[in-house]
SERO-4910 file (N, C-alpha, C, O; in steps of 0.05 Angstrom, whole numbers):
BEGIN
 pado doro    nc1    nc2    nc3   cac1   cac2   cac3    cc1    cc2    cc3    oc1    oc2    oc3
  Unk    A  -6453  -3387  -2478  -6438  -3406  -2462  -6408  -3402  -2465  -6392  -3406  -2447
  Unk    A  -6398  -3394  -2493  -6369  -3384  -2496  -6367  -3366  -2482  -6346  -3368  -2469
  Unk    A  -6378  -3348  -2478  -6368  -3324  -2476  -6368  -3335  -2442  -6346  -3345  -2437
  Unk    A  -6385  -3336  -2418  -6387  -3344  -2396  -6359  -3363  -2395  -6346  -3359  -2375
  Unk    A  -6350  -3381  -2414  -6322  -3400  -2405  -6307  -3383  -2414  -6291  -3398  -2425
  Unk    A  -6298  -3357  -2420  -6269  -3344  -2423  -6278  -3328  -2399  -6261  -3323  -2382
  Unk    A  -6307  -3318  -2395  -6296  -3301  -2364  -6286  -3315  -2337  -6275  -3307  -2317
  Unk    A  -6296  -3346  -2348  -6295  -3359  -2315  -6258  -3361  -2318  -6244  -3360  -2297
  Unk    A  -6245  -3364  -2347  -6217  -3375  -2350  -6200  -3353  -2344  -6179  -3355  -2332
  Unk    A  -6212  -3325  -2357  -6190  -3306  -2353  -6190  -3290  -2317  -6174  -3275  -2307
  Unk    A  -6215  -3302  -2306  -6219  -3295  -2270  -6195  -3319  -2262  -6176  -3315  -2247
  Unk    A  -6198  -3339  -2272  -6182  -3356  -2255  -6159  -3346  -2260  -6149  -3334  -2241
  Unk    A  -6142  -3344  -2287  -6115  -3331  -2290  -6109  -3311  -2272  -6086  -3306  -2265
  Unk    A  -6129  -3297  -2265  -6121  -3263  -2254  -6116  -3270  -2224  -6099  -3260  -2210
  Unk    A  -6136  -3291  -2213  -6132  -3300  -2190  -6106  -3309  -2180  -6097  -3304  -2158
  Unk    A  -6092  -3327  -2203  -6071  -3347  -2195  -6040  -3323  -2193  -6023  -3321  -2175
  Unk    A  -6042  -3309  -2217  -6025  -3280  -2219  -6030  -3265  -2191  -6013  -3247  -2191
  Unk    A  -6048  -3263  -2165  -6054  -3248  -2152  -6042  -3258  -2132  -6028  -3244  -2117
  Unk    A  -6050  -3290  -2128  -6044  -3300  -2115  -6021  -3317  -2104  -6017  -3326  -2082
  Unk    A  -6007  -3319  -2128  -5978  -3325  -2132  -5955  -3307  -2115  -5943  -3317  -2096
  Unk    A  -5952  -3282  -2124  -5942  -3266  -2108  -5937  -3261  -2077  -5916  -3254  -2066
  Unk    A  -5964  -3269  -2066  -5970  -3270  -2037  -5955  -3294  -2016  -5955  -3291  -1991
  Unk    A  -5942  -3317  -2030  -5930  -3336  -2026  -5899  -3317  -2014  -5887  -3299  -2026
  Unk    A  -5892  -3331  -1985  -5862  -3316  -1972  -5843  -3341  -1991  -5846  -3365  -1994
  Unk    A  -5828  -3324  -1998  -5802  -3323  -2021  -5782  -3317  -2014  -5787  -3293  -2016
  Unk    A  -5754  -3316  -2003  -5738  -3313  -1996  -5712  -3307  -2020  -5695  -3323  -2029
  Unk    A  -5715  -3287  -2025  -5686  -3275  -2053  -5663  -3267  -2049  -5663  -3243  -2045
  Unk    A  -5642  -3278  -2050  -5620  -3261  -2039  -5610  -3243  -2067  -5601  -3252  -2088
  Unk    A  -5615  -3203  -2054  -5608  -3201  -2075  -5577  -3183  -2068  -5566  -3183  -2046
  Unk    A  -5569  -3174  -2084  -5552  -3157  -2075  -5561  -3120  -2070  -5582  -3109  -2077
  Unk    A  -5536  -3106  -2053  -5537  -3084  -2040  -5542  -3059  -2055  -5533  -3059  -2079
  Unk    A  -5553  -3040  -2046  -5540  -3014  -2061  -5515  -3013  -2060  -5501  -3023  -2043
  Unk    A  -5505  -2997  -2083  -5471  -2990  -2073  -5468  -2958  -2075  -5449  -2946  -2065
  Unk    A  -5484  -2949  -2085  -5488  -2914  -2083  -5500  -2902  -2066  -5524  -2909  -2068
  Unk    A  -5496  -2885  -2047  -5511  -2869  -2022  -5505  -2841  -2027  -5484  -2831  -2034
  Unk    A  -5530  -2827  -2020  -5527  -2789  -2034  -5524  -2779  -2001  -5536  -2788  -1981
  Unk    A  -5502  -2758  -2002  -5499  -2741  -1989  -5530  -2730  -1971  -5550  -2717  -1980
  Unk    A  -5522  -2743  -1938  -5543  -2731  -1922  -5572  -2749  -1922  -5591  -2744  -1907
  Unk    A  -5574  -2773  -1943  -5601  -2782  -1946  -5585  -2813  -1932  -5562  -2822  -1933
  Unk    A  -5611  -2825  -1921  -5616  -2856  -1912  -5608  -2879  -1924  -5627  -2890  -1935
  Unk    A  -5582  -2895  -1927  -5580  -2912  -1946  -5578  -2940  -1929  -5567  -2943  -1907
  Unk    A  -5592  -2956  -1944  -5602  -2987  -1930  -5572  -3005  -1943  -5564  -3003  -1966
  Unk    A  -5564  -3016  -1930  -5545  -3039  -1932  -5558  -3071  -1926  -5560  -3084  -1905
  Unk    A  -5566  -3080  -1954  -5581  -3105  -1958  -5560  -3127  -1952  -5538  -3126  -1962
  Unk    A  -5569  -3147  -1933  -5555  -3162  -1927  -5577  -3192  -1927  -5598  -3189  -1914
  Unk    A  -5574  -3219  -1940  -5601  -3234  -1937  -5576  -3261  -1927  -5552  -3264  -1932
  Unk    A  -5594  -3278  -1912  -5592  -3304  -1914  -5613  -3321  -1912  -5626  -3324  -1891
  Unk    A  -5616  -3336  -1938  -5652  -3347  -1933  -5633  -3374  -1920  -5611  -3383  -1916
  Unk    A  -5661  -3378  -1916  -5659  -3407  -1883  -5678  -3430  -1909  -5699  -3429  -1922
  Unk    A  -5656  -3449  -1906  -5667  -3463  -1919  -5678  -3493  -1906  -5677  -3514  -1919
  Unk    A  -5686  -3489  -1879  -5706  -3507  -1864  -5723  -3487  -1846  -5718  -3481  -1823
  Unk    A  -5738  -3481  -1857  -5760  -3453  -1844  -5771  -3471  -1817  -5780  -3463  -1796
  Unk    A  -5768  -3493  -1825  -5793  -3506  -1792  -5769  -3512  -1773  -5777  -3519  -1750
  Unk    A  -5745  -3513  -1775  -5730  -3511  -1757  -5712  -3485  -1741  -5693  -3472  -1749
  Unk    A  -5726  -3483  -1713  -5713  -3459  -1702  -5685  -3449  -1703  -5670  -3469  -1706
  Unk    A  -5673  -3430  -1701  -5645  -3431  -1698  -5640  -3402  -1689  -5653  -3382  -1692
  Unk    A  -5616  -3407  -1677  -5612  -3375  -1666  -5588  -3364  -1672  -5566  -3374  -1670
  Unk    A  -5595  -3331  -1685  -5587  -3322  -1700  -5571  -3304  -1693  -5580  -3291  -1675
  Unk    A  -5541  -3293  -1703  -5529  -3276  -1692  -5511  -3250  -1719  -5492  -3256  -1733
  Unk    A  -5527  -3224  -1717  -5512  -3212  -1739  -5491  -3196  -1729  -5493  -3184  -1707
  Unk    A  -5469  -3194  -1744  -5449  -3167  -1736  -5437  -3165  -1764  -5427  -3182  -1779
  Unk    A  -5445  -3134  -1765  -5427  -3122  -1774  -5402  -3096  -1781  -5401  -3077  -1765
  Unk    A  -5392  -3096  -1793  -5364  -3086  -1794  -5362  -3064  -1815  -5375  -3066  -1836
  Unk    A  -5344  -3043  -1810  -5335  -3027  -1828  -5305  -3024  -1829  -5288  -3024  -1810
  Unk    A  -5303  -3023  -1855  -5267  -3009  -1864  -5258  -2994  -1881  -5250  -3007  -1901
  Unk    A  -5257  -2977  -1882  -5245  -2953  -1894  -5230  -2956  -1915  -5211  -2970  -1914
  Unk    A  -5238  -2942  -1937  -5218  -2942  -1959  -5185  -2926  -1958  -5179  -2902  -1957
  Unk    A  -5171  -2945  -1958  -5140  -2951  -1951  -5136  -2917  -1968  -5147  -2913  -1990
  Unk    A  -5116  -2894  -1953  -5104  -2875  -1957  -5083  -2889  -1980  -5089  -2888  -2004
  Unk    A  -5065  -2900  -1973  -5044  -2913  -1989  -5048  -2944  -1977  -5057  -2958  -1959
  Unk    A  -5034  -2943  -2005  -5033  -2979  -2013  -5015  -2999  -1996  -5017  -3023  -1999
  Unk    A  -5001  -2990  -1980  -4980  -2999  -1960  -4999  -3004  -1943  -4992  -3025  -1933
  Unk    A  -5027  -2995  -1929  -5027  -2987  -1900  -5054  -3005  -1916  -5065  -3001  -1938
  Unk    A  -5058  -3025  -1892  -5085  -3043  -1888  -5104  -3021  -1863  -5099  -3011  -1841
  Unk    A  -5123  -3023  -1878  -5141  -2995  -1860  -5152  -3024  -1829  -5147  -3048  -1832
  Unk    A  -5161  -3016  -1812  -5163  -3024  -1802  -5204  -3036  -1799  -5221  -3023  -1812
  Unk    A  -5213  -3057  -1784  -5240  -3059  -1794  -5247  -3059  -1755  -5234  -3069  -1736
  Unk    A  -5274  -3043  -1758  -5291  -3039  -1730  -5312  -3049  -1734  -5323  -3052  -1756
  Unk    A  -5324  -3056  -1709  -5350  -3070  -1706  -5369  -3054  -1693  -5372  -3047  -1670
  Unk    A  -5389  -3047  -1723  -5411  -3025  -1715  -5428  -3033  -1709  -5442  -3017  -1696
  Unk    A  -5437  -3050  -1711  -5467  -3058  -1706  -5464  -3088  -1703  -5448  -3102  -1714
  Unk    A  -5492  -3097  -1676  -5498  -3131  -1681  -5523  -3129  -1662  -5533  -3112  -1648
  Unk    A  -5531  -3166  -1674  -5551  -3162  -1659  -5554  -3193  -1648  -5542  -3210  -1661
  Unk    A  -5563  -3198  -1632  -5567  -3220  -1619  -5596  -3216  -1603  -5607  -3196  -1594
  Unk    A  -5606  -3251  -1602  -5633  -3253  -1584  -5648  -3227  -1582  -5649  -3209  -1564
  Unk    A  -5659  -3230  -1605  -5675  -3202  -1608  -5667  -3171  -1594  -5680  -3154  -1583
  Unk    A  -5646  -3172  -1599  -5639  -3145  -1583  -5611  -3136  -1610  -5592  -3148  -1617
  Unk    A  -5622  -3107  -1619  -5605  -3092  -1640  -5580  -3078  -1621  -5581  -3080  -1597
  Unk    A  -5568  -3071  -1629  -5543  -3040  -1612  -5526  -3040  -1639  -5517  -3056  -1656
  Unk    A  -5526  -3010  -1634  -5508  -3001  -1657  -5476  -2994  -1634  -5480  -2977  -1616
  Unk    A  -5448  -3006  -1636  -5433  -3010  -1617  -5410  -2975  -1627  -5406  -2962  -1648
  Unk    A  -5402  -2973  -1598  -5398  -2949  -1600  -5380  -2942  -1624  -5374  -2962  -1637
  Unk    A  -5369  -2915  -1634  -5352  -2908  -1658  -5369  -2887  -1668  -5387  -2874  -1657
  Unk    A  -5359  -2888  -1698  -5369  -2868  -1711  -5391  -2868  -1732  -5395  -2850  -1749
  Unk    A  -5405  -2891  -1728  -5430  -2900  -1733  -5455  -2895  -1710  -5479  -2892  -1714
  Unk    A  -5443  -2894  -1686  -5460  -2883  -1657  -5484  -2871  -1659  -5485  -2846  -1658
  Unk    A  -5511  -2886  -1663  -5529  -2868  -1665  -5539  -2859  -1694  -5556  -2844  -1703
  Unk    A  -5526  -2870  -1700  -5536  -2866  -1736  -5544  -2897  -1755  -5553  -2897  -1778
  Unk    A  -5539  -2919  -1739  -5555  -2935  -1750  -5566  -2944  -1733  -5561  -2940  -1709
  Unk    A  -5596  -2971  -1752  -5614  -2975  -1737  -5621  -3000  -1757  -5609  -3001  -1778
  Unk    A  -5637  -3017  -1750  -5649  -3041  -1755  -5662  -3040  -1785  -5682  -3025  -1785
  Unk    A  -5657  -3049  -1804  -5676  -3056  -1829  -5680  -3087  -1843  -5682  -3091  -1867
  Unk    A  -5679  -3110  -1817  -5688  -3136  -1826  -5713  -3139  -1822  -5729  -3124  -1812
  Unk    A  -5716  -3164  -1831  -5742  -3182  -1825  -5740  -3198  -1798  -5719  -3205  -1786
  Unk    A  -5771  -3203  -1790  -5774  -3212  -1772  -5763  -3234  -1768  -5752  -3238  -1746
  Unk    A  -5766  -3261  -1794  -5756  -3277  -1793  -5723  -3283  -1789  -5713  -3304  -1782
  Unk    A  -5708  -3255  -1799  -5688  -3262  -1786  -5670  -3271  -1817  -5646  -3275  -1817
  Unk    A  -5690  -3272  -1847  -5680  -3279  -1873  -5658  -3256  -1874  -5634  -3258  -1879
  Unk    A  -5674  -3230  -1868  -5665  -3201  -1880  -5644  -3188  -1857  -5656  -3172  -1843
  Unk    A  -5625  -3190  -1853  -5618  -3176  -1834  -5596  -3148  -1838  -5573  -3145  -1828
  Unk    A  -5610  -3128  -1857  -5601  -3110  -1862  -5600  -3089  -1846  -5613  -3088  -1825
  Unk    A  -5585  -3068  -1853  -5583  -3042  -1827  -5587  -3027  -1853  -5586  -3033  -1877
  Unk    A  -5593  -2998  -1836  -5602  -2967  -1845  -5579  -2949  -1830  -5574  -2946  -1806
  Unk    A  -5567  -2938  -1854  -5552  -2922  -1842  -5560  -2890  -1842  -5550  -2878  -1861
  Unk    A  -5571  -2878  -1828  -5579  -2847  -1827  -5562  -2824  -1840  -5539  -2826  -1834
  Unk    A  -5566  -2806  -1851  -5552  -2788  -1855  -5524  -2786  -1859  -5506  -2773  -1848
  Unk    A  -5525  -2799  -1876  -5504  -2806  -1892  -5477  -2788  -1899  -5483  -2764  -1903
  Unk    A  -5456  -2793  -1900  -5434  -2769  -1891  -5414  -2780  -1917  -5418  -2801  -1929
  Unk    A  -5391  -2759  -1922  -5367  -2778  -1943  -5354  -2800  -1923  -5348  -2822  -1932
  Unk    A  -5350  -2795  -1900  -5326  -2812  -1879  -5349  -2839  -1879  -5343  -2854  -1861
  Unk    A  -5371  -2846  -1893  -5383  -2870  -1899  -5373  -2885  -1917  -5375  -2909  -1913
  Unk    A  -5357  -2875  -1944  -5350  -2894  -1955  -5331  -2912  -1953  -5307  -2904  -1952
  Unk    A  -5336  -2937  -1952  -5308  -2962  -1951  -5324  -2995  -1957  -5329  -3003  -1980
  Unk    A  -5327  -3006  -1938  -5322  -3029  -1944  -5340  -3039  -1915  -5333  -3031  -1892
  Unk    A  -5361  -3057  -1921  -5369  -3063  -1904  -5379  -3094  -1900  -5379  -3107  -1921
  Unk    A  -5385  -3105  -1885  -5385  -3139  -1877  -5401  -3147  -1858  -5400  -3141  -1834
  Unk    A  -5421  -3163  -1875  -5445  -3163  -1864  -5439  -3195  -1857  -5441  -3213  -1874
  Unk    A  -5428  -3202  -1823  -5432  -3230  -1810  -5458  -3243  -1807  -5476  -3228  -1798
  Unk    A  -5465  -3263  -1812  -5493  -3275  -1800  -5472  -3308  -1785  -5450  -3316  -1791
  Unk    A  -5484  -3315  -1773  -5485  -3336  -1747  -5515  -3351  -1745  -5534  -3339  -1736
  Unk    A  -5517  -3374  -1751  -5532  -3386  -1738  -5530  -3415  -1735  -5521  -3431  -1751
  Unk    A  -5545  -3420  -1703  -5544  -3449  -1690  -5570  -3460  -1691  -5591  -3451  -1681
  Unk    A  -5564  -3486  -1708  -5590  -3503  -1710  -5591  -3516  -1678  -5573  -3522  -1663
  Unk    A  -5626  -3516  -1674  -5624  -3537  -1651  -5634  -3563  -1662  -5654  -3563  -1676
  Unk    A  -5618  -3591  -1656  -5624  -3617  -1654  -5622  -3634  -1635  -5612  -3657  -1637
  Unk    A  -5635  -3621  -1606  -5637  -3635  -1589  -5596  -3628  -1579  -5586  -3606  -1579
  Unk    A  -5586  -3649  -1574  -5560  -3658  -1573  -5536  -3644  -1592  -5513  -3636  -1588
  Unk    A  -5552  -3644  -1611  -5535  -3637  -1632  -5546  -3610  -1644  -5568  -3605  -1654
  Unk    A  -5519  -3591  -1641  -5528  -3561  -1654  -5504  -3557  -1675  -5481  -3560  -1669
  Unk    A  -5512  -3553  -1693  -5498  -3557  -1718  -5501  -3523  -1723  -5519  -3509  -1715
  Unk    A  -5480  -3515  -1739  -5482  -3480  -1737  -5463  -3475  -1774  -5446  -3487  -1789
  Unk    A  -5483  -3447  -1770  -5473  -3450  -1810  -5468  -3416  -1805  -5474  -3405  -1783
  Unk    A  -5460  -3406  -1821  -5448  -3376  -1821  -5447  -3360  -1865  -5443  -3369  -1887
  Unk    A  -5451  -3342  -1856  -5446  -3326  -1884  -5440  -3303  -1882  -5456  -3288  -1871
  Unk    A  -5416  -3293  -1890  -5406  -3266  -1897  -5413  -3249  -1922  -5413  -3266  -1939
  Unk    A  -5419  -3223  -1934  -5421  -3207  -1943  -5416  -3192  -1942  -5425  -3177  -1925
  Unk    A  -5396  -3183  -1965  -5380  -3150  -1965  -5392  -3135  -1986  -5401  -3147  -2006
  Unk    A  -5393  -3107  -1985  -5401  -3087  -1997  -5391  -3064  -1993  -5386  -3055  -1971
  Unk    A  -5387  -3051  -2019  -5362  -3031  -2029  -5383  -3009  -2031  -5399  -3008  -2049
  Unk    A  -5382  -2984  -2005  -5400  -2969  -2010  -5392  -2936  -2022  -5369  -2929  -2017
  Unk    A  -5403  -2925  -2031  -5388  -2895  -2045  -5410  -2880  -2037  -5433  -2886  -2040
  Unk    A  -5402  -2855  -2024  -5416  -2837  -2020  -5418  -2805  -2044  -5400  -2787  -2043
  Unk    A  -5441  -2802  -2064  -5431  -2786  -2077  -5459  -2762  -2061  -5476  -2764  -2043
  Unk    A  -5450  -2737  -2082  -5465  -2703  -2071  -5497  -2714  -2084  -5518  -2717  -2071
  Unk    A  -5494  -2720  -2113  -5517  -2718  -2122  -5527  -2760  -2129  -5511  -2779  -2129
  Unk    A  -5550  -2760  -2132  -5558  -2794  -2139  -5553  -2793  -2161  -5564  -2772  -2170
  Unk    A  -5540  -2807  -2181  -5536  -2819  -2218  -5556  -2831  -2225  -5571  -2847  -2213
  Unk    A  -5556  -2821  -2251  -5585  -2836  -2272  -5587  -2857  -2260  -5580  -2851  -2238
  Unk    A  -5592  -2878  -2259  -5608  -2916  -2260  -5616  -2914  -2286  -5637  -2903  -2292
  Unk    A  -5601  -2925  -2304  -5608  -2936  -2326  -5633  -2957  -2322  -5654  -2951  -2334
  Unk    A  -5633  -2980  -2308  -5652  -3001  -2302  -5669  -2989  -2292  -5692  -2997  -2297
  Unk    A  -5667  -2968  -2275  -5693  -2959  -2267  -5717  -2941  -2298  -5741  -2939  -2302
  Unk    A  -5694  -2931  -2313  -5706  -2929  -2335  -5722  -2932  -2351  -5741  -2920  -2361
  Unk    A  -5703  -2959  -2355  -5713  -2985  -2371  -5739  -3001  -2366  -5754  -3010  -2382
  Unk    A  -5740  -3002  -2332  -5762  -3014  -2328  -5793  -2990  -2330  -5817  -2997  -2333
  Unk    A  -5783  -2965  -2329  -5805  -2948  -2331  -5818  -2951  -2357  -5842  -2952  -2359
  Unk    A  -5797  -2952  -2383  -5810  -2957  -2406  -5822  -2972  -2407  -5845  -2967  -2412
  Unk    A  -5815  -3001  -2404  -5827  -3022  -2398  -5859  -3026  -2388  -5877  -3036  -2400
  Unk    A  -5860  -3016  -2363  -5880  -3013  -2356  -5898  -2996  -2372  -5918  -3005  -2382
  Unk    A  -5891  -2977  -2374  -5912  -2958  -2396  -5914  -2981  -2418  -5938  -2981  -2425
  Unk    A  -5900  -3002  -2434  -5907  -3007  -2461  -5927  -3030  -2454  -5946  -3035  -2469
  Unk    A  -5921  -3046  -2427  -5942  -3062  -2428  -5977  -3055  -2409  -5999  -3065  -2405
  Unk    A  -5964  -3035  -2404  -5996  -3019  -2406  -6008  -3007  -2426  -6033  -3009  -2428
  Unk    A  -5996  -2994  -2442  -6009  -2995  -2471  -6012  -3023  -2483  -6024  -3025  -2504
  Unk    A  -6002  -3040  -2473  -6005  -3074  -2489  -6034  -3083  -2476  -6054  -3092  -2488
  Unk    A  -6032  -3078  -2454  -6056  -3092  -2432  -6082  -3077  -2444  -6102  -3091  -2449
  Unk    A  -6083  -3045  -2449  -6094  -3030  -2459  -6117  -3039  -2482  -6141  -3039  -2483
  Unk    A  -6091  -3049  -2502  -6106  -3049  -2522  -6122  -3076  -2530  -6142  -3078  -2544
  Unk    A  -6102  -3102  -2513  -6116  -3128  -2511  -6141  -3115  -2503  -6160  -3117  -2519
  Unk    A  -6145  -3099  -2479  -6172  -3101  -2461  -6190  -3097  -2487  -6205  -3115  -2494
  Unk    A  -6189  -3070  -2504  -6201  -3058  -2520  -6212  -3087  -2546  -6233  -3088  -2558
  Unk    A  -6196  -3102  -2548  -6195  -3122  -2571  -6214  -3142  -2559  -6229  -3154  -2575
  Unk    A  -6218  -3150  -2526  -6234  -3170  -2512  -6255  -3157  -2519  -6272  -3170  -2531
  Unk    A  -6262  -3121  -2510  -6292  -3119  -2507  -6307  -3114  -2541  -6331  -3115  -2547
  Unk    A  -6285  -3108  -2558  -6295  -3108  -2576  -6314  -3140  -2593  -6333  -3146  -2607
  Unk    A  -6286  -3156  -2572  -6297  -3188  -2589  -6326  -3196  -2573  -6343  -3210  -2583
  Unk    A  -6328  -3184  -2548  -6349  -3195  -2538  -6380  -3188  -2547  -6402  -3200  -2546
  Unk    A  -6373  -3164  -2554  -6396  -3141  -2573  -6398  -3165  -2591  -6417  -3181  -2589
  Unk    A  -6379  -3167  -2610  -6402  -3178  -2633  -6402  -3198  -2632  -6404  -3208  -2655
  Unk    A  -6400  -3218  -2610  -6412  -3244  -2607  -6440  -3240  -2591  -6454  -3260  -2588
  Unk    A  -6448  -3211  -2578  -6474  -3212  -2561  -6489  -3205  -2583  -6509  -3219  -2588
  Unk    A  -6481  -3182  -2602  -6499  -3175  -2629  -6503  -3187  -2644  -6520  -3181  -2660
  Unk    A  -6487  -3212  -2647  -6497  -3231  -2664  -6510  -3245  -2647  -6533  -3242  -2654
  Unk    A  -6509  -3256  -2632  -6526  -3276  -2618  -6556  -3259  -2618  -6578  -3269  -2623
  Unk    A  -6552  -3234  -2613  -6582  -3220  -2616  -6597  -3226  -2635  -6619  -3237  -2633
  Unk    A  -6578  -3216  -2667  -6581  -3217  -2697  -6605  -3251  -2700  -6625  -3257  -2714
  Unk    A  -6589  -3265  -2680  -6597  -3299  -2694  -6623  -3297  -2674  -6644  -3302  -2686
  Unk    A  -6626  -3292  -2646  -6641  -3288  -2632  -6682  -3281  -2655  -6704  -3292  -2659
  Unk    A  -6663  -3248  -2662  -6689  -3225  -2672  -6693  -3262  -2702  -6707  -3282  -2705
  Unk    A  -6676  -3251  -2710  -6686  -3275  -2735  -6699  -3294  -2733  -6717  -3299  -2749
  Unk    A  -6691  -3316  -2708  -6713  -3339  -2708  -6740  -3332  -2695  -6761  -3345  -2694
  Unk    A  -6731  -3305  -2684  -6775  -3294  -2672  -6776  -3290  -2700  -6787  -3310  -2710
  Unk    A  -6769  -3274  -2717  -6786  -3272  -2740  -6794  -3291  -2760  -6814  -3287  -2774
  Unk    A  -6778  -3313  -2763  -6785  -3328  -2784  -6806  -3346  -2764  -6820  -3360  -2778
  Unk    A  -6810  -3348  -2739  -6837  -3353  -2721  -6852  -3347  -2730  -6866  -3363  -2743
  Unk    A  -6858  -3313  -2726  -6887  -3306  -2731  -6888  -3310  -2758  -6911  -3317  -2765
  Unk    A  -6867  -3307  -2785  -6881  -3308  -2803  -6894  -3337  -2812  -6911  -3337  -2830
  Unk    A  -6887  -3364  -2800  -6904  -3376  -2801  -6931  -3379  -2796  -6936  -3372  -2773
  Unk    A  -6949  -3386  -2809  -6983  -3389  -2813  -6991  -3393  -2787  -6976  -3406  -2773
  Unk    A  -7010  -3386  -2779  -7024  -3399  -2745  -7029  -3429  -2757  -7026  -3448  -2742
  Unk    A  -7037  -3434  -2783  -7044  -3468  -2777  -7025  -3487  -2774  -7025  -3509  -2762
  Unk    A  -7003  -3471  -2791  -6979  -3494  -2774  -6965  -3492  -2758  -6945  -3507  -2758
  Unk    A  -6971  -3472  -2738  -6958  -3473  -2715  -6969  -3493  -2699  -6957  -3511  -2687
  Unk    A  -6998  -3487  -2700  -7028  -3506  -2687  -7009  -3538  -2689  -6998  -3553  -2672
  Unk    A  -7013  -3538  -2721  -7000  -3565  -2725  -6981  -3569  -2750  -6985  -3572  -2774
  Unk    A  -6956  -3568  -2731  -6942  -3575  -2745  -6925  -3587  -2766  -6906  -3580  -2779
  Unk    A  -6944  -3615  -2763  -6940  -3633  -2783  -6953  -3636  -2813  -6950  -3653  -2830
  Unk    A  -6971  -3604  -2813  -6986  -3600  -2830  -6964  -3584  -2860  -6942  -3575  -2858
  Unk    A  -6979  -3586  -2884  -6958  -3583  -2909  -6952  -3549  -2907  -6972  -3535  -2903
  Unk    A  -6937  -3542  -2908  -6936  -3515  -2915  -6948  -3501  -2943  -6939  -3507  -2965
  Unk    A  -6974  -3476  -2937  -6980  -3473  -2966  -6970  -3451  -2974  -6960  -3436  -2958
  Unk    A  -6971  -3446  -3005  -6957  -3424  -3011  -6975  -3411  -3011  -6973  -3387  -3016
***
């Protein structure tokens, strides 16, 4: 009966761990800021909506600007990309054709992919969001900006965190490992004992006498 109430407890844990995750979560995290020469780099841009049952319509643009030659001269900022009523365009310049859409449907994520990545990518970029609540009469409208300082290098640099989390992972799989090993061991010798007590009470059965099994209220003889 123990043993049956830790499998039914440790199924439910595994369930709730399974099923937890599956729940839409909205994280704002921040961007890459490193992009390798010639490879795809995503420019994360989030705004979670914090009334999901109310519609609103959404408007992204954004912008690039160049890291300033000299310190006198304010570089100037262009508008590469936007998107409105479900419709993307990447707007003409020198982004033309090299980016493309990397949000969510909902409209939380509204990040771009920039293709093939070049040095004349690095600067400074500004990720607009726009949106209008509908209330009937009343449309109330909220906005968020995000800038990101991007560097284009030849080769990708270590990730320490990405590291970190690799060890990690390996140590709690050897952790998970050895728990497992420690469960099936405990379960063994609660079935072999339960056998142990099982074989024992048949035997001290039969070695009682047929007459007092017949009747049991009878004296035991030696």
């Amino acid at each position: 009966m123990i043993s049956q109430y830790r499998v039914h407890l440790q199924t439910l844990v595994l369930v709730i761990f399974v099923v937890h995750p599956s729940r839409p979560v909205c994280v704002d995290v921040p961007s890459e800021t490193e992009a390798v020469l010639g490879k795809p780099m995503r420019l994360t841009c989030i705004f979670c909506m914090k009334r999901e049952e109310v519609k609103a319509k959404t408007r992204v643009d954004w912008y690039y600007m160049p890291t300033a030659a000299e310190k006198d001269i304010i570089p100037e900022k262009t508008h590469i990309y936007k998107y409105e009523d479900s419709n993307a365009e990447d707007v003409d310049g020198p982004f033309k054709g090299r980016l493309a859409w990397s949000g969510s449907q909902d409209l939380q994520d509204v990040s771009i992919l920039i293709l093939n990545v070049s040095y004349n990518d690095s600067g400074f970029y500004e990720c607009t969001v726009l949106r209008e609540f509908e209330f009937g009469f009343f449309t109330p409208s909220f906005s968020k900006t995000k800038n990101i300082t991007l560097n284009v290098k030849e080769k990708a640099t270590d990730d320490t965190t990405a590291i970190y989390s690799e060890i990690m992972m390996y140590v709690l799989l050897v952790f998970l490992t050895f728990w497992l090993l420690v469960e099936m061991v405990y379960c063994y010798r609660k079935i072999s004992k339960s056998d142990e007590q099982a074989q024992d009470t048949a035997t001290n059965y039969l070695a009682i006498p047929s007459e007092q099994k017949d009747n049991p209220a009878a004296p035991v003889t030696e």
